[in-house]
C-alpha positions as CSV (number, residue, x, y, z in Angstrom):
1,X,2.2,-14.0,5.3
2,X,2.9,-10.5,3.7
3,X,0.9,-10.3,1.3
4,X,-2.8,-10.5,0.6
5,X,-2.6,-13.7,-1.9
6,X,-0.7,-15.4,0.4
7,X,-3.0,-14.7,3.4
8,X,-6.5,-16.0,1.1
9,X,-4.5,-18.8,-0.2
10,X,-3.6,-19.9,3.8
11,X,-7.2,-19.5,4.8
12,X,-8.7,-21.6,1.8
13,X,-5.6,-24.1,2.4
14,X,-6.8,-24.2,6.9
15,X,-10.5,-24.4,5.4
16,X,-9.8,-27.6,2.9
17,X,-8.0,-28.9,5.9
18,X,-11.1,-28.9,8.7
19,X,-13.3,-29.9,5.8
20,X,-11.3,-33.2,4.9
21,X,-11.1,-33.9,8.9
22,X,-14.5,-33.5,9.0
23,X,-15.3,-35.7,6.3
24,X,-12.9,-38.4,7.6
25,X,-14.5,-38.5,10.9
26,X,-17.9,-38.7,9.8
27,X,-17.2,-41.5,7.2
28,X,-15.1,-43.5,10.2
29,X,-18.4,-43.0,12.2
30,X,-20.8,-44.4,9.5
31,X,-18.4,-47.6,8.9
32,X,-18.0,-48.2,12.5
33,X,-21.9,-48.1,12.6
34,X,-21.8,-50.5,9.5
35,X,-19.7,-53.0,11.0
36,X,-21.4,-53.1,14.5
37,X,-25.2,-53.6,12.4
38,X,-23.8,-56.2,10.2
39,X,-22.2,-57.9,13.4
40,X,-25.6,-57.9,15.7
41,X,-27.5,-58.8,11.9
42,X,-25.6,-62.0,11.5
43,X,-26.3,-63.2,15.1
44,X,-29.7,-62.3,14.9
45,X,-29.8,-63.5,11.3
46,X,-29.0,-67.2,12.4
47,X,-31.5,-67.1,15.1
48,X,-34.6,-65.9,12.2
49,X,-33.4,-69.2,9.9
50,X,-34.1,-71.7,13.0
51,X,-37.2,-70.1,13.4
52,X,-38.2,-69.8,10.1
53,X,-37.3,-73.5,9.2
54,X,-39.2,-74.8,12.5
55,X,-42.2,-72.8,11.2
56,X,-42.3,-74.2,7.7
57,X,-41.8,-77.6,8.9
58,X,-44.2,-77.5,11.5
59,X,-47.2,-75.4,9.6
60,X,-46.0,-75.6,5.9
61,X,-45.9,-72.2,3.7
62,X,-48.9,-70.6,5.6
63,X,-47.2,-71.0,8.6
64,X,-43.3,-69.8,7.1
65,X,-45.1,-66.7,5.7
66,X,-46.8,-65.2,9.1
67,X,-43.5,-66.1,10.5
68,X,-41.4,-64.2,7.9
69,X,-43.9,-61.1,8.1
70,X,-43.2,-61.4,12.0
71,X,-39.6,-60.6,11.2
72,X,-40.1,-58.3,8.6
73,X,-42.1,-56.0,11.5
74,X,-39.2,-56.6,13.7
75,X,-36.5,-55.3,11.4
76,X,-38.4,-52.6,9.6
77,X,-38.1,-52.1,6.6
78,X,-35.9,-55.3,5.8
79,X,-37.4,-58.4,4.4
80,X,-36.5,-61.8,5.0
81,X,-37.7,-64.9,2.3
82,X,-36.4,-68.7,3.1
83,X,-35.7,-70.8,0.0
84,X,-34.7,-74.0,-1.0
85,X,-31.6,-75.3,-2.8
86,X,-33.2,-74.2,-5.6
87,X,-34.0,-70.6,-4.5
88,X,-37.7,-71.1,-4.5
89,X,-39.8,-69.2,-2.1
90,X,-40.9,-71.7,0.1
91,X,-43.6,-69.1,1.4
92,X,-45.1,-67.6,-2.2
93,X,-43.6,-70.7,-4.5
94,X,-41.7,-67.7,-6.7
95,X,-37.9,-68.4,-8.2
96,X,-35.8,-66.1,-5.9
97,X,-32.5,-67.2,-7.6
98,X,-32.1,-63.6,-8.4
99,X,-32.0,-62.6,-4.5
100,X,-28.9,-65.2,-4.2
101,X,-27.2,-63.9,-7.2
102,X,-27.1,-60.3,-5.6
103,X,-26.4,-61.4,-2.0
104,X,-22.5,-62.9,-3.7
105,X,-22.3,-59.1,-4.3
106,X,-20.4,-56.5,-2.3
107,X,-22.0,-53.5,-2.3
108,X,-19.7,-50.1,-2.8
109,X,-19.0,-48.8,0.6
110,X,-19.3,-45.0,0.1
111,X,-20.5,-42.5,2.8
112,X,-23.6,-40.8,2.8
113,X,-25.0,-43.8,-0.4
114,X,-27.5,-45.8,0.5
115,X,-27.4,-49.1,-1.6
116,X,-29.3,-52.2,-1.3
117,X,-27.4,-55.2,0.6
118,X,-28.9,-59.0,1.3
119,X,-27.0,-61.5,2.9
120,X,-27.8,-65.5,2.6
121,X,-28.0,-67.7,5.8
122,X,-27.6,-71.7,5.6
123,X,-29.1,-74.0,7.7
124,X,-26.5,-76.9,8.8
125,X,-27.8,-79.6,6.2
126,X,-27.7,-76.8,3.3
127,X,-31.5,-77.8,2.6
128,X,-32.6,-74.0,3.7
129,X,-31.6,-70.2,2.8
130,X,-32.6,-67.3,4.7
131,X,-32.2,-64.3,2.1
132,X,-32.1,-60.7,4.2
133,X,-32.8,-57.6,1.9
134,X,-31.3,-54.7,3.7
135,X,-32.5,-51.4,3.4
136,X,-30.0,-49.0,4.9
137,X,-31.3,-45.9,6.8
138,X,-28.7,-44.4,9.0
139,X,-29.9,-41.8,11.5
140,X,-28.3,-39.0,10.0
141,X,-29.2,-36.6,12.9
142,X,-26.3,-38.0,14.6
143,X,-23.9,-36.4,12.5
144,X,-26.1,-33.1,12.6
145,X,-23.3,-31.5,15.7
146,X,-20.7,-32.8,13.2
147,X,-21.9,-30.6,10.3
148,X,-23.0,-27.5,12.6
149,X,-19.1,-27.3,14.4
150,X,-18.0,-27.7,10.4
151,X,-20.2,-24.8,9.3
152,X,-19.6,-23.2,12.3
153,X,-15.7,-22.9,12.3
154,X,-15.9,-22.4,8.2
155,X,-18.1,-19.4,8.8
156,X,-15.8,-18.0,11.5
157,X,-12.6,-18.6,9.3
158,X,-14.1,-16.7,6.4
159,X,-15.6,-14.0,8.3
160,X,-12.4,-13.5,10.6
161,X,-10.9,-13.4,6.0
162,X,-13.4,-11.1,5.2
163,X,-12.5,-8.8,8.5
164,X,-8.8,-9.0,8.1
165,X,-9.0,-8.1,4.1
166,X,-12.3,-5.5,4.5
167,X,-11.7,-3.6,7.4
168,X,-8.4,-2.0,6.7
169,X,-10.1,-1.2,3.1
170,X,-13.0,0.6,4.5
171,X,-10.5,2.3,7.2
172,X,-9.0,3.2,4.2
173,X,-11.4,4.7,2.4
174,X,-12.3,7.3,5.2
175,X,-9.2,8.3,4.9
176,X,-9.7,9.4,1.9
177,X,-12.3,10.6,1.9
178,X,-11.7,12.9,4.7
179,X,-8.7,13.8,3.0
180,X,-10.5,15.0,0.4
181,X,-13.3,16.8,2.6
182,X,-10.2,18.8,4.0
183,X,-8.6,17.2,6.8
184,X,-5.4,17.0,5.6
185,X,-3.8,15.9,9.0
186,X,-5.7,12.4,8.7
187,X,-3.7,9.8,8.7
188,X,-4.0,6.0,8.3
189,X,-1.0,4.8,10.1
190,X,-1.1,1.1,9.3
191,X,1.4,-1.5,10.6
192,X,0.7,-3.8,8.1
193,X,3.1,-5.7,6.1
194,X,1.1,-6.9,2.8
195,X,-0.6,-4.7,-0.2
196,X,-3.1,-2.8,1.6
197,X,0.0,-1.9,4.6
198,X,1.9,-0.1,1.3
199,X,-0.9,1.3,0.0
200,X,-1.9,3.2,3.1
201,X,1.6,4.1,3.7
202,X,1.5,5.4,0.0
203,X,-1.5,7.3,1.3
204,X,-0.2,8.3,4.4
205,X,3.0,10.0,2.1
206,X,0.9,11.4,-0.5
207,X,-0.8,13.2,2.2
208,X,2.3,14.7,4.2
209,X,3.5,15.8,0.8
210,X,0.2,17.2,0.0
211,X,-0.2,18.7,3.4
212,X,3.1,20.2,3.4
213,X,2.7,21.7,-0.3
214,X,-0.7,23.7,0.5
215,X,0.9,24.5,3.7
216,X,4.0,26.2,2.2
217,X,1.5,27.7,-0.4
218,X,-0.6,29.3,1.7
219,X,2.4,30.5,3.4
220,X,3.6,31.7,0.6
221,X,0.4,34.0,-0.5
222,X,0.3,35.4,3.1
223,X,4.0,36.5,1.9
224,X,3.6,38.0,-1.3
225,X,0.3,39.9,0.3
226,X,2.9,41.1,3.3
227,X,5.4,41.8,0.8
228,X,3.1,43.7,-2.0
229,X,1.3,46.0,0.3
230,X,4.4,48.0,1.1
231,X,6.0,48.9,-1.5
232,X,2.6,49.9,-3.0
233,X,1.5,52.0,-0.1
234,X,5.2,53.8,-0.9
235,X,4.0,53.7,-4.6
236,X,0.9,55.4,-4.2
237,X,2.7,57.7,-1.6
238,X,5.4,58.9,-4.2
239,X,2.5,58.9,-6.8
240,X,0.4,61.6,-4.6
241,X,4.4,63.6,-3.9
242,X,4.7,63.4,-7.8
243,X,1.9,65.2,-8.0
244,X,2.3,68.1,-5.6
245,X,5.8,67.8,-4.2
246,X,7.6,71.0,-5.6
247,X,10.6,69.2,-6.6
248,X,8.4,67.3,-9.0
249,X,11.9,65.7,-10.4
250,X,12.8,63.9,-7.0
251,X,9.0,63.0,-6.4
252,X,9.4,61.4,-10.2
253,X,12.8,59.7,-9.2
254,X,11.5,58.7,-6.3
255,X,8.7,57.0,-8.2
256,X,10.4,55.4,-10.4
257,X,12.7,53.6,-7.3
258,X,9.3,52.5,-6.2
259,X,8.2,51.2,-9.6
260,X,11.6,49.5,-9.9
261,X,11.4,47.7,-6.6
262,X,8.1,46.4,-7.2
263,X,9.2,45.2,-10.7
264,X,12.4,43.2,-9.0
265,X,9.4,41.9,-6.4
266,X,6.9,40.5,-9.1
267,X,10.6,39.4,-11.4
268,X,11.4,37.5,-8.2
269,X,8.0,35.6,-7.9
270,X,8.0,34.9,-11.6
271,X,11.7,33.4,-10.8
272,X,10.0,31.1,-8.3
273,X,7.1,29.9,-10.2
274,X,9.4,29.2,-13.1
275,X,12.2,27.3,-10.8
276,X,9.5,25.0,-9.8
277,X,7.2,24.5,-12.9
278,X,7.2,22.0,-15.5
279,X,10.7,20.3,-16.2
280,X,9.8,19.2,-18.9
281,X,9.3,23.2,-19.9
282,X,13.2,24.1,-19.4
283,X,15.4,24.8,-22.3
284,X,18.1,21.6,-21.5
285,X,21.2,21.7,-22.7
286,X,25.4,20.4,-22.4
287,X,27.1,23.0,-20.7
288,X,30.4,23.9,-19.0
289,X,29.9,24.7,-15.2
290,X,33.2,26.1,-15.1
291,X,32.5,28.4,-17.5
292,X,29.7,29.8,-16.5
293,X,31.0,30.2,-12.6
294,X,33.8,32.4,-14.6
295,X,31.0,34.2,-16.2
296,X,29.2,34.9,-12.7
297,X,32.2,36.2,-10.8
298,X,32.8,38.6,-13.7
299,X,29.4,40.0,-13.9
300,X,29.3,40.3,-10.2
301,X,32.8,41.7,-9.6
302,X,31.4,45.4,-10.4
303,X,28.8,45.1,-7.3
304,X,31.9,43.7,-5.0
305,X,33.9,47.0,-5.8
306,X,31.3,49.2,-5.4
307,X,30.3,47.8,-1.9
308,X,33.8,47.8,-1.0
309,X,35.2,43.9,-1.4
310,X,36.2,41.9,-4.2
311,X,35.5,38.0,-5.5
312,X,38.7,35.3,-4.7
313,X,37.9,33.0,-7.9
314,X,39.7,30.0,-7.3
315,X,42.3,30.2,-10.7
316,X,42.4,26.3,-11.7
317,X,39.6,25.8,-12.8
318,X,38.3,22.7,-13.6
319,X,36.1,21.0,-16.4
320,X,32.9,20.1,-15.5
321,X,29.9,19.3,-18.0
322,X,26.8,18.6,-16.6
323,X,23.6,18.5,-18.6
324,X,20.9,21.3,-17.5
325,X,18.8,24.9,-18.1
326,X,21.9,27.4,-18.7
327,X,19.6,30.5,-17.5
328,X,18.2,28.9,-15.0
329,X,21.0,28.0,-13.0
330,X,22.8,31.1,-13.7
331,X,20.2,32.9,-12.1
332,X,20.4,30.1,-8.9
333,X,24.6,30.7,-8.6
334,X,24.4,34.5,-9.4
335,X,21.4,34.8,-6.5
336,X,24.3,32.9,-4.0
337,X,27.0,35.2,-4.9
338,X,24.9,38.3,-4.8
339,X,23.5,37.4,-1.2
340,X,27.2,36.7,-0.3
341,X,28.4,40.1,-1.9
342,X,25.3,41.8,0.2
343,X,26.1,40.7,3.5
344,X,30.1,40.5,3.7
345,X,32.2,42.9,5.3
346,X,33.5,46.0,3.8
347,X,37.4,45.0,2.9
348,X,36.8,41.3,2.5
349,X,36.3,39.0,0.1
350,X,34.5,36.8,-0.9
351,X,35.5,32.9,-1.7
352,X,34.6,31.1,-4.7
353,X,36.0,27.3,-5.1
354,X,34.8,25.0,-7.6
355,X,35.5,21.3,-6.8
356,X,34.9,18.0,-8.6
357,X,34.0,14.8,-6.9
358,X,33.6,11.1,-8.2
359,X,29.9,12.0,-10.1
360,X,29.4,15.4,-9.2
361,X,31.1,19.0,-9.0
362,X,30.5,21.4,-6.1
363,X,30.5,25.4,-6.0
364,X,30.9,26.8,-2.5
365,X,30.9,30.5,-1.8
366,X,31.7,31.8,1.4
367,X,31.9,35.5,2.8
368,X,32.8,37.0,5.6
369,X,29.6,38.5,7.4
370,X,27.6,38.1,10.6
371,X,26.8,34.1,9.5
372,X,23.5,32.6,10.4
373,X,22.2,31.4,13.8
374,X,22.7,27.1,13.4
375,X,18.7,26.8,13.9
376,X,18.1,29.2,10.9
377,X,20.3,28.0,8.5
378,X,17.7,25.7,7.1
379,X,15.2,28.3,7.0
380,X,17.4,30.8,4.8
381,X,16.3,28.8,1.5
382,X,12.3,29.5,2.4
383,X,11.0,32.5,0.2
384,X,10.1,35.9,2.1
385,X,12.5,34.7,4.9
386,X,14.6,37.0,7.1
387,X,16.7,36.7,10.1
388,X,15.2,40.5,10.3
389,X,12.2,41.2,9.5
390,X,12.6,44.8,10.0
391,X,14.7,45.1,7.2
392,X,13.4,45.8,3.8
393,X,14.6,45.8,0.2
394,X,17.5,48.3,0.1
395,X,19.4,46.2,2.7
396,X,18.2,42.4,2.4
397,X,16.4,42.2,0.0
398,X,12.8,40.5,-0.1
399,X,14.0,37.0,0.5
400,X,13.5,35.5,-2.2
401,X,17.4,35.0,-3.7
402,X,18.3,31.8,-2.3
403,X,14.5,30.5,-2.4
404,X,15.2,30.9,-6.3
405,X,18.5,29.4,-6.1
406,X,17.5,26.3,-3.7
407,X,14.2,25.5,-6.2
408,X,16.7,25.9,-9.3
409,X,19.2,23.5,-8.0
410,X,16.7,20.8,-7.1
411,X,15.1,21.1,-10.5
412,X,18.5,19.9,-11.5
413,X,18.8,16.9,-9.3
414,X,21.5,18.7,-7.1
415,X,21.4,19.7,-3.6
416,X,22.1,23.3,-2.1
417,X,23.0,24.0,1.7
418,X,24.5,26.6,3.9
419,X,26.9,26.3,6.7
420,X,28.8,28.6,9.3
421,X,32.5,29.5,8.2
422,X,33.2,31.1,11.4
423,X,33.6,33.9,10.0
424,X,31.3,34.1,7.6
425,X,28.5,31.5,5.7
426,X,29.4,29.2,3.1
427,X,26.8,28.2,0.6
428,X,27.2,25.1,-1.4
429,X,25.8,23.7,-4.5
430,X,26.2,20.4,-5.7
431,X,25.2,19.4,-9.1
432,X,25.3,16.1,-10.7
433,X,28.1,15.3,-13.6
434,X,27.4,14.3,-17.2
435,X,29.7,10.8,-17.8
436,X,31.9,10.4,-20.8
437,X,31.6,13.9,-21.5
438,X,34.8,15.9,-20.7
């Protein structure tokens, strides 16, 4: 029982079920009480005709109808008449041939009806009839504990229904509404297996997402705050030397470095926002992966030289089309290699290898630098994040690079992790393939 229909229609079915017992033991009672009145009746009915006929003989109709009203008291609220072969009253003189026509006639034996029955008593010559007109009354306050234990256990069947389906609902609903008052840790936590166990596990889902998405958002304002009031407390600084530093050139440069900072800053938020807005919103397109790699390693081979290293572009290259935004992940493998190109080590170089799989193609760059502590390396891809946080732009940057690049490649369907080369960190992306496209 899984599932809400299944669990009403089992409850309706175990309800039917006690009724129709109950039904058949209270129509086996009223036969069984039939039987054993019509059983003491017929004794009792043979002993009213001797005494009827002894009276009639003996005192004539006067006598017969005291005697029949004696009988009548005694069996409340049957009556009794005695007639002749020719179904006259002996006692009144009426034609009573009706009374022996109806007493040939079975009466339809049906529970809870109460229908007229008479039954017709010879004497041993055949000269007499005693006619009985029953009028059935059972006692129905005998069957009164039958019908109390039916209600009884109906009542508890659909009230242990109404608890099973209700309470969860309204259990449920706080939930929600709680959730919606603030408390985003509630939780329903429901072990159920049916419709109302998915949807509060749909709940409980919506609300860890939920929960985790304000969290990081929040998170991410207490950033950019941290972030912005640097670099404009050096802004206004180099503002105020502009104005009455005596070099007023170097104050000037220096305040353009500032301005230019804060412009990369803002660039990189807008970056953010844009990797994870609308889908919908991107300019899709067929494009070859390879290609573009080639294009990145160009651009970026003018950074490598002046920073000391160069780029190891792995020569066969490979054709991959995949289907996707061609800025957007240009900016997310150009971020990769630029964070790779900032932190080797002076002489190295720096690994790019592009690899095709069954349904996908991969792009790992490694370098040779310091690496990442294991227990960081998921962390790296969080915006504003920095295994120092001493450091500032002019040596690692705001940290907001691989943030970009990790929101990019996930608008794309692909994944993107980092792992220790030993020496070094390789960064991989993984994007899907387009099929039948070469």
């Amino acid at each position: 029982m899984n599932t809400v229909f299944s669990k009403i229609l089992v409850w309706c079915l175990v309800t039917l079920i006690l009724s129709m017992l109950a039904l058949t033991a209270i129509s086996y009672s009223i036969s069984v009480h039939r039987r054993n009145q019509e059983a003491g009746s017929s004794r009792l009915n043979r002993l009213f005709l001797e005494q009827a006929v002894d009276a009639y003989r003996s005192g004539g109709p006067e006598r017969l109808a005291v005697e029949l009203a004696r009988m009548d008291r005694y069996t409340s609220p049957d009556r009794h008449y005695l007639l002749d072969r020719a179904g006259i009253d002996l006692a009144t003189g009426k034609n009573r041939t009706g009374l022996l026509d109806k007493a040939h006639t079975d009466p339809p034996q049906i529970p809870f009806l109460i229908v007229p029955r008479s039954s017709v008593d010879r004497s041993s010559d055949g000269a007499y009839r005693l006619v009985v007109l029953y009028n059935d009354r059972y006692d129905f306050r005998v069957f009164v504990p039958v019908h109390a234990l039916l209600l009884i256990v109906v009542a508890v069947l659909c009230g242990t229904l109404a608890a099973n389906l209700a309470a969860p609902l309204r259990r449920l609903a706080r939930a929600v509404d709680r959730f919606g008052a603030g408390d985003l840790s509630i939780r329903v936590n429901s072990k159920r297996k049916d419709e109302i166990g998915d949807v509060s596990r749909a709940f409980d889902r919506m609300a860890e997402r939920i929960g985790t998405l304000l969290t990081a958002e929040r998170r991410l304002l207490q950033d950019i705050s941290h972030e912005l009031r640097s670099p404009l407390a050096r802004l206004s600084f180099a503002a105020e030397l502009a104005r009455t530093a005596p070099d007023r050139n170097a104050a000037i440069a220096r305040l353009n470095k500032e301005i230019a900072r804060l412009t990369d800053l803002v660039g990189g938020l807008i970056q953010v926002t844009r990797a994870e807005g609308d889908p919908t919103a991107t300019n899709s397109q067929f494009l070859r992966l390879d290609q573009l790699v080639a294009e990145i390693v160009s651009d970026c081979r003018v950074e490598a030289e002046q920073r000391n290293c160069k780029i190891a572009c792995d020569d066969s290259a490979i054709a991959a089309t995949l289907h996707g935004d061609r800025e957007v992940l240009r900016r997310a493998i150009e971020n990769v290699l630029r964070n790779a190109v900032r932190y080797t080590l002076a002489g190295s170089a720096i690994e790019v290898t592009l690899a095709r799989c069954t349904d996908t193609v991969r792009i790992a760059v490694r370098d040779h630098g310091p690496g990442v502590p294991d227990d960081a390396l998921p962390k790296i891809f969080q915006p504003f994040f920095r295994l120092d946080d001493s450091r500032d732009a002019s040596t690692g940057g705001v940290g907001l690079g691989l943030a970009i690049a990790h929101r990019a490649v996930t608008l794309h369907h692909g994944r993107l992790w980092a792992e220790n080369a030993s020496p070094g960190l390789r960064v991989c992306i993984e994007l899907p393939l387009v099929n039948n496209v070469p």
